[in-house]
Each structure stands twice: as structure tokens, then as C-alpha cells.
C-alpha positions in Angstrom: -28.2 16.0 15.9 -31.1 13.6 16.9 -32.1 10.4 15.5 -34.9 7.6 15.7 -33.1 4.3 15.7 -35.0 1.8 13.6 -35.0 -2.0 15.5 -35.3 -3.6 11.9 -33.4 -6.0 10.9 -30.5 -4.3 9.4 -29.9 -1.8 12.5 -30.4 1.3 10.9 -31.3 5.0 11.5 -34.7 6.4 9.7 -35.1 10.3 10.1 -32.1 11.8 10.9 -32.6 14.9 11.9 -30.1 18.1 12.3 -30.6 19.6 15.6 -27.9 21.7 17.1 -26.5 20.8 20.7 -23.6 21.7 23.1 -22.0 18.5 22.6 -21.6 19.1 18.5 -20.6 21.7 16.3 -23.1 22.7 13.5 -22.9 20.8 10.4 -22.1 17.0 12.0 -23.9 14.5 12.6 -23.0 11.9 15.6 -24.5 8.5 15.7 -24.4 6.5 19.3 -24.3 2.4 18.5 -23.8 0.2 20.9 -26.3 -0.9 24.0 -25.1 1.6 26.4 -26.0 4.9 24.6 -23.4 6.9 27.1 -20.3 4.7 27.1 -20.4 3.8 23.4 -18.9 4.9 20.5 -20.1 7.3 17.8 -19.9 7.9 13.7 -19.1 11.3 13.0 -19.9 12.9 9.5 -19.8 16.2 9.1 -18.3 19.1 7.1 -14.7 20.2 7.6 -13.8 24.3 7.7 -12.6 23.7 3.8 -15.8 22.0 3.0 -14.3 18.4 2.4 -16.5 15.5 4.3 -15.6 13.8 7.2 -16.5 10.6 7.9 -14.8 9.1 11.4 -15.4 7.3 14.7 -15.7 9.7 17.6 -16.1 8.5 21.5 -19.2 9.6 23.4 -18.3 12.3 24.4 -16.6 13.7 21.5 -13.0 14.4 22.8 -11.2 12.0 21.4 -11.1 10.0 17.6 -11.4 6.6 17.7 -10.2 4.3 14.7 -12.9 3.9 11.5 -12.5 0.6 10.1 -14.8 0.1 6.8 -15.8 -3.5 6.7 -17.9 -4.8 4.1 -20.8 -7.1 6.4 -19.4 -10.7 6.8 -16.1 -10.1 4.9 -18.0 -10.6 1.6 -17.6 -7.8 0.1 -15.1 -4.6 -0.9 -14.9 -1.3 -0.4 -14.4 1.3 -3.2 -13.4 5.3 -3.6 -14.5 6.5 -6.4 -15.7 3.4 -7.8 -18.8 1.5 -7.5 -17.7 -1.6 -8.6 -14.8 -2.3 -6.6 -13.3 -5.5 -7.4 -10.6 -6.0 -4.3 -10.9 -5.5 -0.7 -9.7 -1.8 -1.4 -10.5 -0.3 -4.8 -9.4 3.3 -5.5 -10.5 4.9 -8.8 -7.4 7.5 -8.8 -4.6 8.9 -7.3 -4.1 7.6 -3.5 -1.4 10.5 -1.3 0.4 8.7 1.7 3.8 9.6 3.3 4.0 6.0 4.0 3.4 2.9 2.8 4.5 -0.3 4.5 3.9 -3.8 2.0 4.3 -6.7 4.3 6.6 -9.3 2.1 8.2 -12.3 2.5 10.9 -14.2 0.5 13.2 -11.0 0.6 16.5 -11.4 -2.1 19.5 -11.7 0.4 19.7 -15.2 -1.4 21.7 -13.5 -4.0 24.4 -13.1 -1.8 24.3 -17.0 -0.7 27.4 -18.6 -2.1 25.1 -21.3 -4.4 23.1 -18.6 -5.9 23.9 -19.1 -9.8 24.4 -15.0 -11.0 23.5 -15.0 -14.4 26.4 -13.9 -16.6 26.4 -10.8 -18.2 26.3 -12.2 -21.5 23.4 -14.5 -20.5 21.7 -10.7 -19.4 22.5 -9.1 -23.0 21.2 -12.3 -24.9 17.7 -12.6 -22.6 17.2 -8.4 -23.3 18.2 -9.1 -27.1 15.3 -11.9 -27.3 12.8 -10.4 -25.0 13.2 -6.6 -24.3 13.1 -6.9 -20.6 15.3 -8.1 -18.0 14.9 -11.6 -16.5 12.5 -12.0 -14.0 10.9 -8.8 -14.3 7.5 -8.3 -16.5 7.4 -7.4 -19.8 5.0 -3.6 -20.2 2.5 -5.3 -21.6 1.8 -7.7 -18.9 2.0 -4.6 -16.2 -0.2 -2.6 -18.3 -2.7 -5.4 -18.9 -2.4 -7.2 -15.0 -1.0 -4.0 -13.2 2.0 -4.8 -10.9 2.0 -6.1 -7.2 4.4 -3.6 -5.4 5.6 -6.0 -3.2 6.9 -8.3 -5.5 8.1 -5.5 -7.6 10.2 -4.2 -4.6 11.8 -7.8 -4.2 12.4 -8.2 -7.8 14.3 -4.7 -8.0 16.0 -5.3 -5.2 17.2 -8.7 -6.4 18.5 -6.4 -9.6 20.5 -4.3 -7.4 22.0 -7.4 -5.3 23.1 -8.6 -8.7 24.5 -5.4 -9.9 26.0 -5.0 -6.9 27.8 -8.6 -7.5 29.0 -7.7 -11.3 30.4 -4.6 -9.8 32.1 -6.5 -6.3 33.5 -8.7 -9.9 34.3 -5.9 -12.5 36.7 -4.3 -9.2 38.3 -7.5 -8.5 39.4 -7.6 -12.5 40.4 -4.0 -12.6 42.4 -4.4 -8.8 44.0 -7.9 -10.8 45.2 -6.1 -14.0 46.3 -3.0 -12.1 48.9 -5.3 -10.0 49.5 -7.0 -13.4 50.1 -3.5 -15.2 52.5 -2.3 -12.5 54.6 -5.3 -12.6 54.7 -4.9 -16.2 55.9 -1.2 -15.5 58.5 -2.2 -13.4 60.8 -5.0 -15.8 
């Protein structure tokens, strides 16, 4: 593929043209930027075998991917899939695949396990569901469905739910192990 680079003021091409060569399969484009036309990088876009669209950073010589980072010019802006109004740094209009997804936190819930942390009793549990339907600390449906949830601070608030379960049940096996020992010296008069 050949190009004319524009010199206006926003740097960008005008007649792009498809022209097979050696370096390229058919079907993709590749964009030099950068002063040094051999040593810099290229944009890729092309068509894969299954007809999706490719859109990447290549080096020169197309052997090796390089990262694509999509930054919106001066930070002012957002970047959106599937959506044209995007209205955080990353907007997706649907369902986003990963086989991993890492949420940087801080403030993890090990305090529950500090011996000043004031576990709620369990009666202080029932009486906050009876009253509000949810469990402290965590949002009510209607405020997920109307604000959406932060995953991160979901994680920590579950988490701290499982630290406290885990401290009723530490309790609930120190009563049984009690009236066990209490039930087998009643056995024994």
C-alpha cells in the first residue's frame, strides 16, 4: 500500500491508495509515522482470514507486533466500541470476553480479622435485611441498576462478607466444641 502524507496541521494521510507489495499481504494497509520512514513504526489495518478487522501497530518491517495504545489527543477525550458517545476513558456498548482481568485496589478487608474490628451481630444482620432488603454495606439493586457497580469495590465489599462469615462460623464452632464438652460431661454423671 502507498500513501501521500499530508504536512497539515493534523498529520494526516490523504489518498491512500491499495497497492500490493512484497513487504504486505493483500488486503492491509501499513502506515510508516515517525521521521525516519525505515526505523519507525507502522499502523496496520487489514482484514483477517475470517474477515474480522485488524487494527494494530506493526514494526517496519513487519515481523514483529508492537503495542496499540488508543489515546484520545491530549488526554481529553475517550474512547468508545460500539458507542459514539463514550462517556469514560473506555466505553464498551456490549459484552467485553477476557480470560483476565486484573482491578488494581486498595483498602483490601483483612481489617476484619484485626482484633478492634466491631463484627456486627447476627441479629444486628437480620434486623438491617428486615428494614432494608440488602446486607450492610452492599448496594441496594436499584442503586446498581441506576449507577452500575465498580468491580473493585464490589470485590472488597464481598470479600469483607466472606471474612465476616468466616468469623460467625470460627464462633458458631467454638459454641458447638463448648456444649459438646458440656453434653459429654452431662453423659458421664
Amino acid at each position: 500500500m502507498e500513501a501521500s502524507w499530508s504536512g497539515n496541521s493534523r498529520n494526516s494521510f490523504t489518498n491512500l491508495v491499495a497497492q500490493e507489495t512484497s513487504s504486505i499481504s493483500p488486503g492491509w494497509i501499513a502506515a510508516d509515522f515517525g521521521n525516519n520512514k525505515d526505523a519507525g513504526n507502522r499502523v496496520v489495518i487489514g482484514t483477517a482470514a475470517n474477515g474480522s478487522a485488524i487494527i494494530g501497530g506493526h514494526n517496519h518491517n513487519l515481523t514483529q507486533w508492537q503495542d496499540l495504545v488508543l489515546q484520545p489527543v491530549k488526554d481529553e477525550g475517550n474512547v468508545g466500541i460500539g458507542t459514539t458517545t463514550p462517556q469514560s476513558k473506555l466505553a464498551v456498548a456490549g459484552t467485553i470476553t477476557a480470560q483476565r482481568v486484573k482491578v488494581t485496589a486498595t483498602g483490601w478487608p483483612d481489617y476484619v480479622f484485626h482484633t478492634n474490628y466491631q463484627l456486627p451481630t447476627l441479629q444486628e444482620i437480620k434486623q438491617y435485611v428486615n428494614t432494608h432488603k440488602h446486607l450492610p454495606d452492599i448496594p441496594a439493586a436499584a442503586e446498581v441498576e441506576k449507577n452500575g457497580q465498580d468491580l473493585g469495590e464490589m470485590n472488597k465489599l464481598l470479600l469483607q462478607k466472606v471474612e465476616e462469615l468466616t468469623l460467625y462460623i470460627i464462633q458458631q464452632q467454638e459454641q458447638i466444641a463448648a456444649m459438646n464438652e458440656r453434653l459429654k460431661k452431662i453423659e458421664k454423671n
